[in-house]
C-alpha positions as CSV (number, residue, x, y, z in Angstrom):
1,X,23.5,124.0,81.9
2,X,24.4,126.2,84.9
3,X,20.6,127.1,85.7
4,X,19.9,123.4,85.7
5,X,22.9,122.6,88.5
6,X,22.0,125.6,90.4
7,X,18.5,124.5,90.4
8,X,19.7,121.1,91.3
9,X,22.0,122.2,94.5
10,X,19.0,124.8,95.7
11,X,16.9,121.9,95.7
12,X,19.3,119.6,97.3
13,X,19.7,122.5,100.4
14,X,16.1,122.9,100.2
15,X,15.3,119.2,101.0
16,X,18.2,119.0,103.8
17,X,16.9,122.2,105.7
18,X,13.6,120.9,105.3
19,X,14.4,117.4,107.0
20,X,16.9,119.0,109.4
21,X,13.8,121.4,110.7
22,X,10.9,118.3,110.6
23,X,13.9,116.7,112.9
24,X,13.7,119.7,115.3
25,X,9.5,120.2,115.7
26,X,8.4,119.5,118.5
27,X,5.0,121.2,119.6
28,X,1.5,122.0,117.6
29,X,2.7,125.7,117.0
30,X,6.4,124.8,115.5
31,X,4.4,122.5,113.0
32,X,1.6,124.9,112.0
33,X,3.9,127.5,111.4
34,X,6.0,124.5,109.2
35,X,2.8,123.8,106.9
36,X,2.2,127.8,106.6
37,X,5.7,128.3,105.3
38,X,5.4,125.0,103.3
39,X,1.7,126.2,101.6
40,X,2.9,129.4,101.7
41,X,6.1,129.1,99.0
42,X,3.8,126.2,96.9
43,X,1.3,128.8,96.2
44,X,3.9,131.2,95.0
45,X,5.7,128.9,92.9
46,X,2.6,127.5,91.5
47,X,1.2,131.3,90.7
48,X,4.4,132.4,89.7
49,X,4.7,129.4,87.2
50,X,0.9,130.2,85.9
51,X,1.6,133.9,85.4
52,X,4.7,132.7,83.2
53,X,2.2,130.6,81.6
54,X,-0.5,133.1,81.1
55,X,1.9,136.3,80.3
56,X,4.8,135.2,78.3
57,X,4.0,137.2,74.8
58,X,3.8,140.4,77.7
59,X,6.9,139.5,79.1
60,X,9.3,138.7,76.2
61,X,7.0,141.6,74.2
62,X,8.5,143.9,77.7
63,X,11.8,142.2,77.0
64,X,11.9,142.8,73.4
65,X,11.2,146.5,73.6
66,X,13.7,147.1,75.8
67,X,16.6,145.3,73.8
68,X,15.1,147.5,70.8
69,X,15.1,151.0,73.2
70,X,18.8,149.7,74.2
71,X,19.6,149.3,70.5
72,X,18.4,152.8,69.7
73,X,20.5,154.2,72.6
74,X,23.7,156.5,72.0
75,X,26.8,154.9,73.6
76,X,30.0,156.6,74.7
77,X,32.0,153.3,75.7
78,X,33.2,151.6,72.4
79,X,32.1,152.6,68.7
80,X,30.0,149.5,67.6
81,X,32.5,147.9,65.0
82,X,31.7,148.0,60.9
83,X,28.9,145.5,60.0
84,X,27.1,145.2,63.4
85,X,23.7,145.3,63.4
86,X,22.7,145.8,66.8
87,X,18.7,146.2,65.3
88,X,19.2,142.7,64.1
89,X,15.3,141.4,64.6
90,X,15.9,137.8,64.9
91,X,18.5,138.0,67.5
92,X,16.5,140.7,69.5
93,X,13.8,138.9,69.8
94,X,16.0,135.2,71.0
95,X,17.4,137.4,73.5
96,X,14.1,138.6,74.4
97,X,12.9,134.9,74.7
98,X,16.1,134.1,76.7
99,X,15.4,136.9,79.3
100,X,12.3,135.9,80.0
101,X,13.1,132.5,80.7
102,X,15.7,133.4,82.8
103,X,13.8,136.0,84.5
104,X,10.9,133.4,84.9
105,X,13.9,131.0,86.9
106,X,15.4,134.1,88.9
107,X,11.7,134.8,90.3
108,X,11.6,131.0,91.1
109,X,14.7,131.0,92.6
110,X,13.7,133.7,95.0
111,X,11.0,132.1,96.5
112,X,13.0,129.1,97.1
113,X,15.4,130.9,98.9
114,X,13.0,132.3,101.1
115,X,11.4,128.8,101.7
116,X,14.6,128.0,103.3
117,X,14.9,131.3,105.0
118,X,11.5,130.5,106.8
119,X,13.1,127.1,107.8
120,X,16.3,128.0,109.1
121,X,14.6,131.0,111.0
122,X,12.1,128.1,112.7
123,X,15.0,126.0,113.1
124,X,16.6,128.7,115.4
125,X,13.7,129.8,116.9
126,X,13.4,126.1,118.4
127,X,16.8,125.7,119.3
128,X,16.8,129.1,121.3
129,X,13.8,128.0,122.9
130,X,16.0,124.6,123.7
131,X,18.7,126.7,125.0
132,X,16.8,128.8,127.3
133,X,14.8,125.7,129.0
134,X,18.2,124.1,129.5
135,X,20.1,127.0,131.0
136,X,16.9,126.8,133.3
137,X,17.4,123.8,134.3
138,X,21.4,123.8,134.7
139,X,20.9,127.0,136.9
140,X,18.5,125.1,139.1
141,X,20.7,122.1,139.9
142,X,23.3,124.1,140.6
143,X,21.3,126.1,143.1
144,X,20.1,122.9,144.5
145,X,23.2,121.4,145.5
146,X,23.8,119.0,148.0
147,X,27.4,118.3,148.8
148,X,28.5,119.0,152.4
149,X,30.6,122.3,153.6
150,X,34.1,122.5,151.6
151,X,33.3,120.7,148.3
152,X,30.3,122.8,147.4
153,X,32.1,126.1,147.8
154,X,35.2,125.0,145.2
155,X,33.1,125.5,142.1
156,X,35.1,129.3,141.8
157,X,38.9,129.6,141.5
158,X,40.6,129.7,144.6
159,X,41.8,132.8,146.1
């Protein structure tokens, strides 16, 4: 349940950096760079979901070994109460199912987040670019005033 509302609210942020950066492109260069980023996290989600596909046995097989090597371990914390089982077979190996899954959704999770990393880095790059050709422009009207004598000279505080 929480996976699937994370997963909901990434996407949600996701789609409103997206828009808010397609809002902001202005030149050839600002959209190529959109489309790279774009391709660029689609072909990493759609690998990383056809690895998943292609290696789950490894992965929970990875997973389940190392629940078993964690079973097997000493521990110094707590004694494991009477009647625990902590080599319990079945329950290993749904844990070992569970953490692959979950390790499948942190890996996509990830990439998402630095989808929207490559669009809020654009995004800023475009609006410093704004900023500088504006304080351009503001410095060269006020160089290029034209009021008369007294009234051009009381932009400062008076002395």
């Amino acid at each position: 349940m929480s996976y699937d509302a994370d997963h909901a609210m990434q996407q949600m942020h996701l789609e409103a950096v997206k828009e808010q950066t397609i809002r902001l492109l202005q030149t050839d260069a600002d959209w190529k760079r959109f489309r790279s980023n774009l391709t660029s996290a689609q072909k990493q989600i759609d690998d990383e979901k056809q690895s998943y596909k292609d290696e789950y046995a490894q992965r929970v097989s990875k997973a389940y070994q190392e629940l078993q090597r964690k079973a097997g371990a000493k521990t110094y914390d707590y004694p494991t109460p009477f009647g625990t089982d902590r080599f319990n077979k079945d329950r290993n190996q749904q844990q070992a199912h569970k953490m692959a899954r979950h390790e499948h959704a942190q890996r996509l999770y990830r990439i998402r987040e630095a989808e929207i990393a490559g669009y809020e880095s654009l995004g800023e790059d475009i609006r410093t670019r704004g900023r500088l050709k504006d304080h351009a422009h503001d410095d060269f009207a006020r160089a290029v005033d034209r009021r008369d004598g007294q009234d051009r000279r009381v932009s400062g505080p008076e002395r």
